[in-house]
N, C-alpha and C positions, 0 to 999 in steps of 0.2 A: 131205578138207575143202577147201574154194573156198578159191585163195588170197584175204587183207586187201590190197584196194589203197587206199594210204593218201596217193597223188598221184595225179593224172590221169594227168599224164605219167612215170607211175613209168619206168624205164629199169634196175633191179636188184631184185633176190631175196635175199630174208634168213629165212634157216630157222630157227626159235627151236624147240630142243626142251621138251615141259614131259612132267609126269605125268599121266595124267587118271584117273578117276575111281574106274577098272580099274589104277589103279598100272602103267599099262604107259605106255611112253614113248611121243610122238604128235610130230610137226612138224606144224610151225606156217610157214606160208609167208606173208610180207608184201611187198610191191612198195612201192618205193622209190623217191624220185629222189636220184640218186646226189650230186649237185650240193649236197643240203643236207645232206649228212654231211661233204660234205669240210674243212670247216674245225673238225669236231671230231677232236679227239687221237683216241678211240677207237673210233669208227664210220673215220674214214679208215685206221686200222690194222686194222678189219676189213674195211673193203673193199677194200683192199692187197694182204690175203692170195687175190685173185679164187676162193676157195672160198666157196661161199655156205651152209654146213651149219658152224653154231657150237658142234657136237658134236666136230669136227675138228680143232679144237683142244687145245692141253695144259690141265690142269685151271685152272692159272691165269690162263686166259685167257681162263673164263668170263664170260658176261653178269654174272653177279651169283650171289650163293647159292642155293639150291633153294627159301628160303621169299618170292622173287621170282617173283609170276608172269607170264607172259606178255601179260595183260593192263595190268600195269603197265609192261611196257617198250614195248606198243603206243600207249601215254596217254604216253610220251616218245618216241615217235617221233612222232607226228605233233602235239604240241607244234613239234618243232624244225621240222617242214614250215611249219605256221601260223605258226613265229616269221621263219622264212624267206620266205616268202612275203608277209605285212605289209613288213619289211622292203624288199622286193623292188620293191614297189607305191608303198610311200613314196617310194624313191629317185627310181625313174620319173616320180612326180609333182613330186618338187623339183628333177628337171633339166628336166622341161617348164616350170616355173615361170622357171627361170632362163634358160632359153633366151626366154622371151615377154619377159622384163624386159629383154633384152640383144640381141634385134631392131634392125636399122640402120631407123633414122628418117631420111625425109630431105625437104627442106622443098619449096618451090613450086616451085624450079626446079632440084629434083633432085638436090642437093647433101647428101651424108651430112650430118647432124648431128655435130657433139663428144659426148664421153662425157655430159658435164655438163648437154650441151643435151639429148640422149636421156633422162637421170635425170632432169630435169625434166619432161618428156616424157612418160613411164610415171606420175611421180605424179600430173600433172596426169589422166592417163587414167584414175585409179581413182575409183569410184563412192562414195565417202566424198567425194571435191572434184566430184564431179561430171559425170567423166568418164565413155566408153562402155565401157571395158576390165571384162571378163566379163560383160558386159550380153547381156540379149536381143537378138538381131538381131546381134553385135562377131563377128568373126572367129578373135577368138581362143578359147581354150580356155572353157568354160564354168566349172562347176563343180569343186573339186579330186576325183580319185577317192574311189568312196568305200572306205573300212577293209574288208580281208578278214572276209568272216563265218565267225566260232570253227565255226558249225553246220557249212562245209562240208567240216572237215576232222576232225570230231568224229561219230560217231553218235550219238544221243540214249540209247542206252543207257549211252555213257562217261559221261553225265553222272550218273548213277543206278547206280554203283559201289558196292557198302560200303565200309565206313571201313577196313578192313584195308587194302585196295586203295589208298587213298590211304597209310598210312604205307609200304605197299612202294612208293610212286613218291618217298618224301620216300628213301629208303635209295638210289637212282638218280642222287638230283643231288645240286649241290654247294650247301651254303648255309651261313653264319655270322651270329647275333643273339647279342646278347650278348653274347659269348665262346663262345659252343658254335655250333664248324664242325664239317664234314662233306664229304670228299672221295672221292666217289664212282667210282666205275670208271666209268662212261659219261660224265665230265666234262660234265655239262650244268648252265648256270645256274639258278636257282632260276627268276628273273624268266620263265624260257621258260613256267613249268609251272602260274605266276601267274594268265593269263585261263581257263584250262582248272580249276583248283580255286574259283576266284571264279563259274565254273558252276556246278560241282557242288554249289559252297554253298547259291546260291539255288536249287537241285532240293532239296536233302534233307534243311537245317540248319531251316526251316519247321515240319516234321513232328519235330524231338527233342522231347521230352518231360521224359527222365529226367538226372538227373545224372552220372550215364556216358556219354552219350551226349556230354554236355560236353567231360568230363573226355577221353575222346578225342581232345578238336578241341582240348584245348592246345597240344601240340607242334606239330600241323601248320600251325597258324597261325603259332604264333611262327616256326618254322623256315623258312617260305615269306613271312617278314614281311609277314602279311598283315594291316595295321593296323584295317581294318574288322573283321574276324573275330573279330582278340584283342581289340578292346574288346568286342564281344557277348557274345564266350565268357566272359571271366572276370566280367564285370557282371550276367551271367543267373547265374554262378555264385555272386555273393556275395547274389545276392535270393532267389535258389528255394532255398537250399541252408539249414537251418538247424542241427542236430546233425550231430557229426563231424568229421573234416578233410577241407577240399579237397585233392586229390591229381591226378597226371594217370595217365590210362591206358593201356595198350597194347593193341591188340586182337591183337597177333602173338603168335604161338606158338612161340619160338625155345627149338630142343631140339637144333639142333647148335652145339657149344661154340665152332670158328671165327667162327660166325656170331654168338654172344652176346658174345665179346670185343671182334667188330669194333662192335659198333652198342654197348657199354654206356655212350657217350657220349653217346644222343639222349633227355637228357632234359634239363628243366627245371632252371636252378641253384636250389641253394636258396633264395636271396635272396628271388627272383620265387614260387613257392609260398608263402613267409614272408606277401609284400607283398600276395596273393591275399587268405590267411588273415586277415592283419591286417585288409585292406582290408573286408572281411566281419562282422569283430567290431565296427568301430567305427561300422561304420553303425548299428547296433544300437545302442551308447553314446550318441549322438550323435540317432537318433530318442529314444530314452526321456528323453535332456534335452527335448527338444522337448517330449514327452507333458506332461511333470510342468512344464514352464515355467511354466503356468499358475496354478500353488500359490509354485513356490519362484524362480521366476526373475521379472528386475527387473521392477517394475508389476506382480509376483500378489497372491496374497492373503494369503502371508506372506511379503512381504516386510518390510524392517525397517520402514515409513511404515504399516503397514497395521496397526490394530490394533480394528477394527470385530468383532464378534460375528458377525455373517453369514457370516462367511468362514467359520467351522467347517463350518455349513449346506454353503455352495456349496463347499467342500473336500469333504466329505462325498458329496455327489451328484454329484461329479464321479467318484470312485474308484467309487461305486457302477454310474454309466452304463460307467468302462472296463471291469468286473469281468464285469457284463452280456453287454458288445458283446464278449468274448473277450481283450480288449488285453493284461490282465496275468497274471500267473500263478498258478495255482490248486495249491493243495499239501493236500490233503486236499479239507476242508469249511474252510480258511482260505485268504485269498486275502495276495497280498506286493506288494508296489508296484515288482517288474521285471516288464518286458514279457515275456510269456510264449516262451523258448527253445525251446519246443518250432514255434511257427511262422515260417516265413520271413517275410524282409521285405515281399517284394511281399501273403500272407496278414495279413500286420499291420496294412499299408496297407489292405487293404480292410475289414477290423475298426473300423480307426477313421472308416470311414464310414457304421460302424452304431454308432457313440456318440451317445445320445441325452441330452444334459444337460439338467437343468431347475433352472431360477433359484431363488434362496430365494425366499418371499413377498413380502416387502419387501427388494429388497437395495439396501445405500446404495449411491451415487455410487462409490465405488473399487470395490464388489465386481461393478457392472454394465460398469465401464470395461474389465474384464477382458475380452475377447472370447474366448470358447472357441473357435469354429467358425473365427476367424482364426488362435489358434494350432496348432489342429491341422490346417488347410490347408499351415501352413509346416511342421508337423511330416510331411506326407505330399512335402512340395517336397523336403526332407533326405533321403529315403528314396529316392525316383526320380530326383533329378536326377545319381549318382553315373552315369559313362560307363564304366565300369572301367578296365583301365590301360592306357597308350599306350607304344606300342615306339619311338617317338621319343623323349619321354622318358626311357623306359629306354636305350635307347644313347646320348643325351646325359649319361645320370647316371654312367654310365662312365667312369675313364678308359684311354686307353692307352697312353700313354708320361707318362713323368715323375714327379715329385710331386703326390699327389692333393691337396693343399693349395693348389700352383700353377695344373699343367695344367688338373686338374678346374674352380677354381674361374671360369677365363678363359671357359671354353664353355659348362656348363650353364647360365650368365644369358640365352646367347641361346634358350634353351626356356623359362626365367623368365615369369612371367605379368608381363600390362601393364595396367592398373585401365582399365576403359571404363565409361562413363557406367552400363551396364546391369549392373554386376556386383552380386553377391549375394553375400557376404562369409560367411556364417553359417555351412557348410558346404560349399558346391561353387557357386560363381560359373560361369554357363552362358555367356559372353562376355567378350573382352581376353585370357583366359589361352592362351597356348603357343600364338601366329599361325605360328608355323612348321611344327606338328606338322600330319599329315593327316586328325586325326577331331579335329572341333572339344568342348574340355571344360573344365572348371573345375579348382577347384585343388584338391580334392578327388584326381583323376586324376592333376592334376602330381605333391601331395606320396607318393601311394604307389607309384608310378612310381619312387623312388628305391631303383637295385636294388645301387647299389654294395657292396660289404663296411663302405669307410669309410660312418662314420656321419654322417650330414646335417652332424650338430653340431659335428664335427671341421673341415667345409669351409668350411660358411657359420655361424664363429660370432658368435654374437648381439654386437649393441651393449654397446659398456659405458664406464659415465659415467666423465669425468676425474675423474681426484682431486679439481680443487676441486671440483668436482660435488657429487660424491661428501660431501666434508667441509661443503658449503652444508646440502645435504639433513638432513645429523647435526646439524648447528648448529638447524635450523630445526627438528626434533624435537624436541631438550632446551629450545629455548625455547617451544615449546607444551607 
């Protein structure tokens, strides 16, 4: 087999034995530049021992377990190149930056400028005030470089991995969300392994389909804190998913017992599964108020002001048009007034764009003020605008040291939503909420995001009136 050269200027050799296909042992040969191992703990102790064959070693000095394969520790090797190499490029470019801002100026007749008179100097030369500094035609530097491209240290097929393949690179590094770490024998940060899985996302997350497929990309998201991911994943999960529990999955096959004891820590806390599930029932709750607002919420038609004859009529053809278009639940040859359990959210939403209502004959004034087609606009807003849940939130809901009464309640305010002009209070407000967080969402997201043990109501609890309040209130009761 051709060795993998995984640098241009590789300068070392590293033999990875695996199994292949015939159960017979194979190396695996990858070229290296020596320079971007050295500041890891354990690639510097393996290239220390100047033997490049990692069979040669005592047992516990392997790469990792046997249900590691070689393709996962090649997707961490040149991770740390690419991480090295950006780094590399950066620096370069903020010492060139510093060196152009820090160039002796000197005036008409030769005379160095002062630091001060230089500072001014440079600002007056940028093209924001007017000046020619990186301009067309300037002598200084153009453009800052631009960012290493992932493609040239990745081949197109890394990116097109199965999913096993990604849980054996989360078993490789180190990472901690929540409270559930993970301390790897290849000591490698998660963040290295971040632009390389945020590929592989947009290659293969497009084409899932099924709820397993989901349920896979829990952990790896959460574990590589990858905030865009785990709100997709568990928001596709609480809409496409209707009967059963959400769970997470594992695609590995661990049948040797070292190897089941060291990893039965990579999974999900309960909380965060709870907050999935919950998060999924009550969207459900929460559309069916929506549905039925029409009849029994303020301004329908039976509400308490509403006492007109029509309303039976347009109650009536209302249940009739949901019953029709699929909306609610059918149990024999009788139909019940909950939205049908058997379909998901995003199926329910498109249901109730096949409700076809029709007005009484004559209906009065309250029974036409009624707008159907408005309320079940907002009843489809309720149903899509949920983001699923955010990992900033959740590690703000935390705490770690102290009293959760104290510590807790001083920090999670600053993930607190902030009311903006645009917000939508009825279920999940899509602007103001959690400016801090990295996927913008309402409060929907905030409140089940709360993944602590302590209960919300223990930290942040409710107002409560003073005594004379309190004794006004009473007074003013028994005199009405």
């Amino acid at each position: 087999m051709a060795p993998i050269v995984i640098d241009p200027n590789a300068d070392t050799t590293i033999y990875l034995t695996e199994k292949n296909e015939h159960e017979s042992l194979e190396n695996i040969e990858l070229r290296v530049l020596a320079a971007v191992l050295e500041d890891n703990s354990y690639w510097s102790k393996f290239l220390g021992h100047r033997s490049t064959k990692a069979d040669t070693w005592s047992s516990e000095e392997h790469i990792e377990e046997t249900i590691v394969s070689a393709t996962a520790v090649e997707i961490v090797l040149r991770a740390l190149h690419f991480d090295y190499h950006s780094k590399l490029k950066k620096s370069e470019a903020d010492e060139d930056e510093r060196r152009s801002n820090h160039e002796n100026v000197v005036d008409g007749v030769g005379n160095t400028l002062s630091e001060d008179d230089q500072n001014e100097h440079n600002s007056l030369m940028k093209p924001e005030n007017g000046g020619m500094c990186n301009a067309q035609g300037s002598n200084q530097a153009a453009d800052p470089e631009q960012p290493v491209e992932l493609e040239i240290y990745f081949p197109k097929e890394l990116f097109d991995v199965p999913v096993d393949v990604v849980w054996a690179v989360l078993l490789l590094v180190n990472f901690e969300t929540c409270r559930v770490a993970h301390k790897a024998n290849l000591d490698v940060n998660r963040k290295v392994l971040l632009p390389w899985f945020q590929k592989w996302w947009q290659t293969n997350v497009p084409g899932h389909e099924t709820s397993l497929d989901f349920e896979y990309l829990l952990f790896p998201t959460f574990a590589l804190n990858d905030a865009i991911g785990w709100s997709y994943t568990t928001q596709w999960l609480c809409e496409h998913t209707s009967r059963g529990q959400i769970s997470e999955q594992s695609p590995l096959d661990l049948h040797d017992s070292v190897a089941i004891e060291k990893y039965r820590h990579l999974h999900l806390p309960k909380e965060v599964i709870a907050r999935i599930r919950v998060a999924r029932h009550q969207l459900y709750v929460h559309l069916e108020k929506e549905v039925w607002s029409v009849a029994r919420g303020k301004g329908g038609w039976f509400s308490e002001y509403a006492t007109c004859a029509c309303r039976v009529v347009a109650a009536y053809n209302y249940r009739k048009a949901l019953q029709v278009a699929g909306v609610v639940e059918q149990k024999g040859s009788r139909y019940t007034d909950r939205l049908d359990p058997s379909k998901t959210i995003v199926e329910l939403v498109e249901c109730l764009d096949k409700v076809d209502y029709e007005e009484p004959s004559y209906p009065c004034t309250n029974c036409t003020a009624v707008r159907v087609k408005q309320r079940l606009r907002e009843a489809k807003n309720v149903a899509t605008v949920f983001r699923g849940l955010c990992l900033d939130c959740m590690e703000a809901s935390l705490n770690e040291v102290g009293s959760p009464d104290v510590e807790l309640k001083n920090r999670f305010p600053d993930y607190k939503y902030r009311m903006g002009s645009n917000d939508n209070h009825s279920f999940d407000g899509l602007f103001g909420w959690c400016n801090q967080c990295r996927i913008p969402h309402g409060h929907a997201t905030w409140y089940f995001s709360w993944v602590n043990p302590t209960s919300r109501q223990k930290v942040f609890r409710p107002p409560v009136a003073s005594k004379a309040r309190r004794r006004a209130t009473f007074l003013e009761g028994c005199h009405a």
